[in-house]
ROSE-4610 file (N, C-alpha, C; in Angstrom, 1 decimal, always signed):
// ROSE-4610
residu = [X/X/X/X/X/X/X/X/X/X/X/X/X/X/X/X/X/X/X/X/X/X/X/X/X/X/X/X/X/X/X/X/X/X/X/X/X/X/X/X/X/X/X/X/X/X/X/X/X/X/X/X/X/X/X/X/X/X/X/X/X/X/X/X/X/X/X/X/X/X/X/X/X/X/X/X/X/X/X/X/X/X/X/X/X/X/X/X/X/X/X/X/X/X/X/X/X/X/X/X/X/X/X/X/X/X/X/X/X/X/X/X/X/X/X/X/X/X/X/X/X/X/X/X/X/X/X/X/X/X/X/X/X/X/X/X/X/X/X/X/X/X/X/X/X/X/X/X/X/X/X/X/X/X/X/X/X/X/X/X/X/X/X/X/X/X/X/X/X/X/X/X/X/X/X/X/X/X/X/X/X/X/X/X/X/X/X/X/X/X/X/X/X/X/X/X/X/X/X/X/X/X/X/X/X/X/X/X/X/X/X/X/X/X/X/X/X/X/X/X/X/X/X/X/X/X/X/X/X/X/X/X/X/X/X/X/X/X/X/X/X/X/X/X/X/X/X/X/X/X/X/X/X/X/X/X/X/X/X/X/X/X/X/X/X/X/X/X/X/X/X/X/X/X/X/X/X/X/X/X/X/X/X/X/X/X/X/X/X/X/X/X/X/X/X/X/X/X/X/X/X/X/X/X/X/X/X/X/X/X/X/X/X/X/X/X/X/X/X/X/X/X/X/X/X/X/X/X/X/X/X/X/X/X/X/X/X/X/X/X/X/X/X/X/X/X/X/X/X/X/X/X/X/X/X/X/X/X/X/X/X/X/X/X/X/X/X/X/X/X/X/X/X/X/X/X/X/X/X/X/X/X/X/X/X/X/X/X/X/X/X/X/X/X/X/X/X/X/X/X/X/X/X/X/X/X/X/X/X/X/X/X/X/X/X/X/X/X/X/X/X/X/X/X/X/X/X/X/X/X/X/X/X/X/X/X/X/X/X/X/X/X/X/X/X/X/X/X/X/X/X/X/X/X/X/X]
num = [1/1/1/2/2/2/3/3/3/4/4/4/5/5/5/6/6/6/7/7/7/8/8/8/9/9/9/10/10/10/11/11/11/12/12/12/13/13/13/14/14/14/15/15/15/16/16/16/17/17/17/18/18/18/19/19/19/20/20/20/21/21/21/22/22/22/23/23/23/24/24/24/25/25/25/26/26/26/27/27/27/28/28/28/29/29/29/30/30/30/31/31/31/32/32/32/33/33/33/34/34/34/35/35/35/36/36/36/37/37/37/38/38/38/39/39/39/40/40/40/41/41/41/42/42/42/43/43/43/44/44/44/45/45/45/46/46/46/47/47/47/48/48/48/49/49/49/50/50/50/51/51/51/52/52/52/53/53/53/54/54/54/55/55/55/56/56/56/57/57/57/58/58/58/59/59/59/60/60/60/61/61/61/62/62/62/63/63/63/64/64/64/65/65/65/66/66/66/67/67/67/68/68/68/69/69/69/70/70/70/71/71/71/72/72/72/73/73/73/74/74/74/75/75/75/76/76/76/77/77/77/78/78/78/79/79/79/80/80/80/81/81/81/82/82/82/83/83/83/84/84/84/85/85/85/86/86/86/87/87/87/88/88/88/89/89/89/90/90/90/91/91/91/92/92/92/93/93/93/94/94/94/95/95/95/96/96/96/97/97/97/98/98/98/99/99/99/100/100/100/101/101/101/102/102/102/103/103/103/104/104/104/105/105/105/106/106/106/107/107/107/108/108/108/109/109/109/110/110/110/111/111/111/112/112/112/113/113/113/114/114/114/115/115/115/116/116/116/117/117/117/118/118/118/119/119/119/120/120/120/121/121/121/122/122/122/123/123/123/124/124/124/125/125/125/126/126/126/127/127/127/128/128/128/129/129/129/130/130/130/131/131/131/132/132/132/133/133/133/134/134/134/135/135/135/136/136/136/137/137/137/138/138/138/139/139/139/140/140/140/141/141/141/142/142/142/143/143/143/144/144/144/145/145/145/146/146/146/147/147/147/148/148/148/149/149/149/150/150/150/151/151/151/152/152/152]
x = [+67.3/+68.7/+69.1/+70.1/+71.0/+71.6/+71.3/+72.3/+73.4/+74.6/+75.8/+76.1/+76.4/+76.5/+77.9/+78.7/+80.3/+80.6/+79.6/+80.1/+80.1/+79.6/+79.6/+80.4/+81.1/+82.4/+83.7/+83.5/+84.8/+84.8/+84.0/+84.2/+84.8/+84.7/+85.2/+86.4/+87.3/+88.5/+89.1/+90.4/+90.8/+91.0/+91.8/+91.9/+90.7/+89.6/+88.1/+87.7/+88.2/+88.3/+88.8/+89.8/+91.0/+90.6/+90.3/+90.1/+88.8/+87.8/+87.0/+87.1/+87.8/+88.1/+88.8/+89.4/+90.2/+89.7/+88.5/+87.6/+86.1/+86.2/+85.5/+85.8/+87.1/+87.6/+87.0/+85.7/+85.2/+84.2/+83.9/+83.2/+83.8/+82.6/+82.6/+82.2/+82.3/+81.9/+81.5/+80.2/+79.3/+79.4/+80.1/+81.0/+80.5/+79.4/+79.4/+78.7/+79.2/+78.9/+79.0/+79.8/+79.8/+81.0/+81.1/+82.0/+83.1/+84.4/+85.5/+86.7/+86.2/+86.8/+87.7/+88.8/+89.6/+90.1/+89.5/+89.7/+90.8/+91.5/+93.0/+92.5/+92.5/+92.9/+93.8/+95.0/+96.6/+96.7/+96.9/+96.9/+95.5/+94.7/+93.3/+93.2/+92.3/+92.1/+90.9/+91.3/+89.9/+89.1/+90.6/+90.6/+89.1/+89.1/+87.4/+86.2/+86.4/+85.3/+84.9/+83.5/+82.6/+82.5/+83.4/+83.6/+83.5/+82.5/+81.9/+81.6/+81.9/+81.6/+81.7/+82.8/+83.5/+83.8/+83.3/+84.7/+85.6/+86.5/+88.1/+88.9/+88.6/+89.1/+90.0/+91.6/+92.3/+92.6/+92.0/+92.1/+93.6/+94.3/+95.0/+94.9/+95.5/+95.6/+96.7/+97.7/+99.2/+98.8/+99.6/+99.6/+98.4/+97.3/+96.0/+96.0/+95.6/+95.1/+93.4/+94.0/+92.9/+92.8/+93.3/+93.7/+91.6/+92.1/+90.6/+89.1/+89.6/+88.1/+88.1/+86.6/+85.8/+85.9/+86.9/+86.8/+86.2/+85.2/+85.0/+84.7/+84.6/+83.7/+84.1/+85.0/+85.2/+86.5/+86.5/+87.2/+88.0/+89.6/+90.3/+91.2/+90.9/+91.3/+92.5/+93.7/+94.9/+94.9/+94.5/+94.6/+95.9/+96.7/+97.7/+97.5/+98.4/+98.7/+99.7/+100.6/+102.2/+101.6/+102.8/+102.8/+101.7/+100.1/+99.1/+99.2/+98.1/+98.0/+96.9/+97.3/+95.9/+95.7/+96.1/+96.6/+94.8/+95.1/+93.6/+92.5/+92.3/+91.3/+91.0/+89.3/+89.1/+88.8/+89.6/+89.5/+89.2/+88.0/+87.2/+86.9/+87.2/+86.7/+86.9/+87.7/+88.3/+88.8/+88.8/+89.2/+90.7/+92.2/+93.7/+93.8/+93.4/+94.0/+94.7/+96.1/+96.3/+96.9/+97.0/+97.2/+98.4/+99.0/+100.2/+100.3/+101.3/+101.4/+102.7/+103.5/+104.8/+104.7/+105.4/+105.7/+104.0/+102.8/+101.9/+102.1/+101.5/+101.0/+99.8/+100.0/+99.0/+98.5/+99.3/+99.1/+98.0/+97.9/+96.7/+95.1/+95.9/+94.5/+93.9/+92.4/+91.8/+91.7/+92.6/+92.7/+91.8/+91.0/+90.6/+90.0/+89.8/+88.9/+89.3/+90.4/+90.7/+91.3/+91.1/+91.9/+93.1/+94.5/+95.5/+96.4/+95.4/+96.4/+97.0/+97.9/+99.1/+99.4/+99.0/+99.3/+101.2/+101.1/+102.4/+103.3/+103.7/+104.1/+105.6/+105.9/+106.7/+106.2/+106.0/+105.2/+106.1/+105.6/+106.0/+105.1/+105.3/+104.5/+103.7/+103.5/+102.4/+102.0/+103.9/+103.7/+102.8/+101.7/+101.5/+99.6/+100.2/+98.5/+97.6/+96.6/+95.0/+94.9/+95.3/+95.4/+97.2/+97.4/+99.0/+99.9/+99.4/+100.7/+100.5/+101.9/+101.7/+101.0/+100.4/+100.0/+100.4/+100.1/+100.2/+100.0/+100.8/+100.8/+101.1/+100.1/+100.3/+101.3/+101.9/+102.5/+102.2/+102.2/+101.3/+101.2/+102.3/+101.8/+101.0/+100.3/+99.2/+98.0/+96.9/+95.7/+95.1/+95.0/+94.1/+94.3/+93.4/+93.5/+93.8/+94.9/+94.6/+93.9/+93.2/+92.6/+93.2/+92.9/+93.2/+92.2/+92.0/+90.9/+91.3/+89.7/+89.9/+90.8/+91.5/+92.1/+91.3/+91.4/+90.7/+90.6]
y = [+119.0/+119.1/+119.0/+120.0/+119.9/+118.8/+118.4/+116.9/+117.6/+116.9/+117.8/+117.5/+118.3/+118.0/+117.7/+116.6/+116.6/+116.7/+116.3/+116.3/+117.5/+118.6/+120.3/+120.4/+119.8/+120.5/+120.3/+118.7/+118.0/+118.9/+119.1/+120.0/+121.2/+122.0/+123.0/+123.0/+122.2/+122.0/+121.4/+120.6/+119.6/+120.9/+121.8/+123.3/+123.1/+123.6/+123.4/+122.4/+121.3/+120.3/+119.5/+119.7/+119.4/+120.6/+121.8/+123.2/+122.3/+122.1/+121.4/+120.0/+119.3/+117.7/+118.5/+119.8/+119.7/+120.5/+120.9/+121.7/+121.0/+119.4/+118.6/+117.3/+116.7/+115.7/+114.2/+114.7/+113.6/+113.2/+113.6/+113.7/+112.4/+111.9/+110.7/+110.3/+111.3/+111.6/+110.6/+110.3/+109.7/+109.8/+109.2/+109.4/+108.6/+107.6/+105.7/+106.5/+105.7/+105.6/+107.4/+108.0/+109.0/+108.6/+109.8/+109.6/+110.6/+110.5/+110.9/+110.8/+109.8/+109.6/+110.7/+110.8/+111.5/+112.8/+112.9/+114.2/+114.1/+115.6/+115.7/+115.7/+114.9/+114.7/+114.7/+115.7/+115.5/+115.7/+114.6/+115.3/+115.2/+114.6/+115.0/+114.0/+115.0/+113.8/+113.3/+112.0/+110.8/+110.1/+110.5/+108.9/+109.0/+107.8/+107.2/+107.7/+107.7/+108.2/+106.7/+106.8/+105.7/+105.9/+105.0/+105.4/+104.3/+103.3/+102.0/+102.6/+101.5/+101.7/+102.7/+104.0/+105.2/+104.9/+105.2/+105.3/+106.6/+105.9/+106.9/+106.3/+106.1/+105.6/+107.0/+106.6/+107.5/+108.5/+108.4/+109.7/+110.0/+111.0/+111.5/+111.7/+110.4/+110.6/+110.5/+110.9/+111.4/+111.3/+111.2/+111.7/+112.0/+111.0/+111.4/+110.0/+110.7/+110.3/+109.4/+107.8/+107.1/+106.2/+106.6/+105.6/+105.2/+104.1/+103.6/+104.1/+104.6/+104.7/+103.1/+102.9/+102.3/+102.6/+101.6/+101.5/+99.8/+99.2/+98.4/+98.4/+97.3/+97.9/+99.0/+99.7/+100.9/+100.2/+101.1/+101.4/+102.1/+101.6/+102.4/+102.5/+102.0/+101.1/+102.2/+102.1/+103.0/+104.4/+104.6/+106.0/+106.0/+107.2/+107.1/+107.4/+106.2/+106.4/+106.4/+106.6/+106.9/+107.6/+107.5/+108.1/+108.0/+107.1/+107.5/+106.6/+106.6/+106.4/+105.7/+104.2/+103.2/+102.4/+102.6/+102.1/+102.0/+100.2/+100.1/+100.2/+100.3/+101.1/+99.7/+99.4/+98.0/+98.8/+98.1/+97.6/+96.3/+95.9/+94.1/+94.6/+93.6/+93.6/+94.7/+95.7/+96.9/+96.4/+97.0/+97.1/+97.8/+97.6/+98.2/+98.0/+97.4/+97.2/+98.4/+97.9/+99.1/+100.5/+100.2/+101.1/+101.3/+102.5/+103.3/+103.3/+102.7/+102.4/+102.7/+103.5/+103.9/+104.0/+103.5/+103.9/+104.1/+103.4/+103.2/+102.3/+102.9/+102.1/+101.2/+100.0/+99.1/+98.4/+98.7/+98.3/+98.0/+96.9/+96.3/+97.1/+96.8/+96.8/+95.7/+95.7/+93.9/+94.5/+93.1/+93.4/+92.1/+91.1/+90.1/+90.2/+89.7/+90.1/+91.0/+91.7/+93.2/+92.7/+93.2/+93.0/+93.4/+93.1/+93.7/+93.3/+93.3/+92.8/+94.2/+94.1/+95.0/+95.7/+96.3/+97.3/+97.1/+98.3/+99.0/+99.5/+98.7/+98.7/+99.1/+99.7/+99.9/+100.1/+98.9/+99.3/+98.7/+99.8/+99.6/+99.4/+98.2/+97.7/+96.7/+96.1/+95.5/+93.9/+93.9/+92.2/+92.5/+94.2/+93.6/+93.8/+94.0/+93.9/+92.6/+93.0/+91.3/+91.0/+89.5/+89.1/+89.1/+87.8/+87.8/+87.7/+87.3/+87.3/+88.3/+88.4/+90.0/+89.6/+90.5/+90.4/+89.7/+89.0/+88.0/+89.1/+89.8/+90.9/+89.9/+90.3/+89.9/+90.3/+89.9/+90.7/+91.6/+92.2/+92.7/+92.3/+91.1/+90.5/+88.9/+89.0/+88.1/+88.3/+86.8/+87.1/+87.0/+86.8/+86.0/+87.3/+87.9/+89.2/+87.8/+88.9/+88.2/+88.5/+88.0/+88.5/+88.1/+88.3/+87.9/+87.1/+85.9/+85.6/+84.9/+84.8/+84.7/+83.4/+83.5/+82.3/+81.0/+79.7/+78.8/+78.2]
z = [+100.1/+99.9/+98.5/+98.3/+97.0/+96.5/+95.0/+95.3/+94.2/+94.6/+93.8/+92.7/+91.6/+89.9/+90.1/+90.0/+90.0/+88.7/+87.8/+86.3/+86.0/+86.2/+85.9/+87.0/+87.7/+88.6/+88.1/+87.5/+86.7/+85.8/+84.5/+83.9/+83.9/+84.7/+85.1/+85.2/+85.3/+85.1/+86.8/+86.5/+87.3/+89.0/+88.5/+89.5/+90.5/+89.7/+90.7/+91.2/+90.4/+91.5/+92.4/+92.4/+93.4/+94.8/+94.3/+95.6/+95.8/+95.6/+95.8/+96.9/+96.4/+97.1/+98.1/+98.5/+99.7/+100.4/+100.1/+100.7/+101.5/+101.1/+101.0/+101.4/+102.4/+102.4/+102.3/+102.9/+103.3/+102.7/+101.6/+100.4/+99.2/+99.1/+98.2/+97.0/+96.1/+95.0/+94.5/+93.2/+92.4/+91.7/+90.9/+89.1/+88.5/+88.8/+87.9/+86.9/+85.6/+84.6/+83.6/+84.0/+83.4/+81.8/+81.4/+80.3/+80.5/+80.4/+80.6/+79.5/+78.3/+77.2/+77.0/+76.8/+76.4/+77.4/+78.4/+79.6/+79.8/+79.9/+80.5/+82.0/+82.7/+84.5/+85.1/+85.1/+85.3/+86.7/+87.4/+89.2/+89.5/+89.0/+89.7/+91.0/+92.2/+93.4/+93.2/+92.9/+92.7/+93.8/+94.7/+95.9/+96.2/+96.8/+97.5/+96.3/+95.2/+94.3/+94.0/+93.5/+93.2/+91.5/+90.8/+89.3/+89.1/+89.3/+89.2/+87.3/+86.4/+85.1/+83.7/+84.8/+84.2/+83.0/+81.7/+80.8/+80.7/+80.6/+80.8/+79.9/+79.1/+77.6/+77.3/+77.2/+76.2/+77.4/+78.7/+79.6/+79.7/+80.4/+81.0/+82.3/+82.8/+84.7/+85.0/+84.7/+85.1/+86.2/+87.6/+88.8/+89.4/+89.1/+89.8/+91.0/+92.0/+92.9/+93.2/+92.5/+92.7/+94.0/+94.9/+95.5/+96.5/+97.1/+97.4/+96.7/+95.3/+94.5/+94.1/+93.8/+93.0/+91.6/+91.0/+89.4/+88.9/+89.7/+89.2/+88.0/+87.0/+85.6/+84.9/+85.2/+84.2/+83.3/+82.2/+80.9/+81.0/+81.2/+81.2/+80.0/+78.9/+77.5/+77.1/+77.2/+76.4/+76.9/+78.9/+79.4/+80.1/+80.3/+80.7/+81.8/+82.5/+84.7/+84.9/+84.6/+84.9/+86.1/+87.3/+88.6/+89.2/+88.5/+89.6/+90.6/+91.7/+93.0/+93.0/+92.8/+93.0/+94.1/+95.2/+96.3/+97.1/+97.0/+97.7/+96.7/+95.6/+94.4/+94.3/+94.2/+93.6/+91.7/+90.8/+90.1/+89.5/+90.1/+89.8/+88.3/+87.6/+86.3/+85.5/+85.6/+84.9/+83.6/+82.6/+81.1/+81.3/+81.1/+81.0/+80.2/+79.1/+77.7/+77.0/+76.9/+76.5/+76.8/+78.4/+79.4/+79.3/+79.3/+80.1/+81.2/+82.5/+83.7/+84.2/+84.0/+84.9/+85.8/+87.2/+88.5/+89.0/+88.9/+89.1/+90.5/+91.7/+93.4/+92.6/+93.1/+92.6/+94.0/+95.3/+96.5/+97.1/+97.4/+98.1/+97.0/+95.8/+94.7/+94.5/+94.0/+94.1/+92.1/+91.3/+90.3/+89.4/+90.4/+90.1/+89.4/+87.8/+86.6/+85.8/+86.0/+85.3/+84.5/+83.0/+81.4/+81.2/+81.3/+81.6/+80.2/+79.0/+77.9/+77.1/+76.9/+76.1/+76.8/+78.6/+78.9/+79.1/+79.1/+78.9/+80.2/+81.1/+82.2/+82.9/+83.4/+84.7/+85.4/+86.8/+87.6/+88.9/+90.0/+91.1/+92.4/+93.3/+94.2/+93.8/+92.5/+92.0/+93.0/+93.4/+94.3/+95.1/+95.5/+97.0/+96.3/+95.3/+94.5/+95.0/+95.0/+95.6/+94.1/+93.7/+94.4/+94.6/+95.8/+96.3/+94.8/+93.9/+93.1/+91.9/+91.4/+90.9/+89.3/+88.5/+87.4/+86.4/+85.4/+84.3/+83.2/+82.7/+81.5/+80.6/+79.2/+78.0/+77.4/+76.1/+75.2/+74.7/+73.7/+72.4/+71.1/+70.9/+69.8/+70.5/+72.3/+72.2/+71.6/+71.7/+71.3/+72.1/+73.1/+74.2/+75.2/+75.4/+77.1/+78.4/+78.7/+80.2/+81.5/+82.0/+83.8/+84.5/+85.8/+87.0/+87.5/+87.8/+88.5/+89.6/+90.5/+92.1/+91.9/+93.5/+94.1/+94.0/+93.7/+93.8/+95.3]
């Protein structure tokens, strides 16, 4: 059996991938640890991808559809999410530093451990983010990153 190149598919542009993911619903893509630094992703469908360790530093995810992927461990250091769809996405220990966040679903996301210092927020739904209380955002003139960590 063929194992599938998603990185020569992503490449290809977000178009081929998206006809792809809808051609493919049930398909669970294996992204960990690739590099995405700087990728325009505008609208891309992510959901249920396994992007355990991704960096996506600087990306452009406008309106992408993460919802129940795996971003543990990944880098999302100053990418922009305005309008995406994180709904359900574990983000454990994720890097936001930095992040652009408008009108971002953070719904029933597990955000426990994730670096959430300077991001740059308008966000909507965040109360119903895991854990139950909504995020502790830094300033930007703090020093100290903040996390989320588990419930005691």
């Amino acid at each position: 059996m063929l194992t599938m190149n998603y990185q020569n598919l992503l490449e290809s542009g977000v178009a081929q991938w998206n006809q792809w993911r809808s051609q493919h619903p049930h398909k669970m893509p294996d992204l960990r640890g690739i590099n995405l630094t700087h990728s325009y992703l505008f609208e891309i469908n992510l959901m249920g991808s396994d992007l355990r360790g991704v960096d996506l530093r600087r990306a452009c995810l406008i309106g992408a559809n993460l919802s129940r992927a795996n971003l543990s461990g990944a880098n999302l250091g100053g990418a922009y999410l305005s309008e995406a769809n994180l709904r359900n996405a574990n983000l454990r220990n994720a890097n936001l530093i930095d992040t652009q966040m408008a009108n971002v679903d953070l719904s029933q996301a597990n955000l426990v451990g994730t670096c959430l210092e300077q991001v740059k927020q308008t966000l909507s739904q965040v109360s119903q983010a895991y854990p139950s209380q909504a995020p502790n955002f830094s300033t930007p003139d703090s020093l100290e990153p903040k996390t989320l960590l588990p419930p005691s």
